[in-house]
C-alpha positions, 0 to 999 in steps of 0.5 A, spaced: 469 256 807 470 249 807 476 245 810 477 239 806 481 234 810 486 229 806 485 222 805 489 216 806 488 216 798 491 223 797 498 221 802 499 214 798 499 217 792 503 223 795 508 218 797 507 214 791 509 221 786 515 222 792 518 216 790 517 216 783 521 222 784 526 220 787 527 214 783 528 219 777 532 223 780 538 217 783 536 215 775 539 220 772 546 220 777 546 213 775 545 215 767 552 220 768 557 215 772 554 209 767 560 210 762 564 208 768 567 201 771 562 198 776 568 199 781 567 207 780 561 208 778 557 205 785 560 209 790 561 215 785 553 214 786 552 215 793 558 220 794 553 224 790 547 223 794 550 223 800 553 230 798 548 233 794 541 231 797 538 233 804 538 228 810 529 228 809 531 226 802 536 221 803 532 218 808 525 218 804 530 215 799 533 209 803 525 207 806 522 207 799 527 202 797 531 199 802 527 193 802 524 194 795 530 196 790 527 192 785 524 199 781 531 203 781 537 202 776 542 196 778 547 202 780 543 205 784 541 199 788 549 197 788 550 203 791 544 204 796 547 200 802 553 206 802 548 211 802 548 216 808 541 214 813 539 220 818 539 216 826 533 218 829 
């Protein structure tokens, strides 16, 4: 039996497919709240992760887009700072 050992090129794109998933993901909540004022929509978004999405997945979300916001949707980056983020 042989062990094959991941490589740096596996967890990047591992990491890669996880933030494009979460992208989508947030995506489509933006999709449904986009009907309703800015005003409502914003925080409507985050109350949803908030309630919906585990603490790992909030946290992997804000670290892939914190500093990088550029490839979600404008609601979604309008509701990022109200997003709930794990202490560690």
């Amino acid at each position: 039996m042989t062990i094959v050992e991941p490589t740096s090129h596996d967890a990047d794109r591992h990491q890669a497919a996880k933030r494009e998933t979460l992208a989508r993901m947030a995506g489509q909540i933006a999709d449904f709240f986009k009907s309703y004022p800015e005003e409502q929509a914003v925080p409507a978004i985050a109350d949803h992760i908030n309630q919906f999405w585990s603490r790992r997945m909030r946290e992997d979300f804000v670290v892939a887009f914190d500093t990088q916001s550029a490839d979600i949707q404008p609601l979604v980056q309008a509701a990022l700072p109200a997003i709930r983020r794990t202490s560690r």
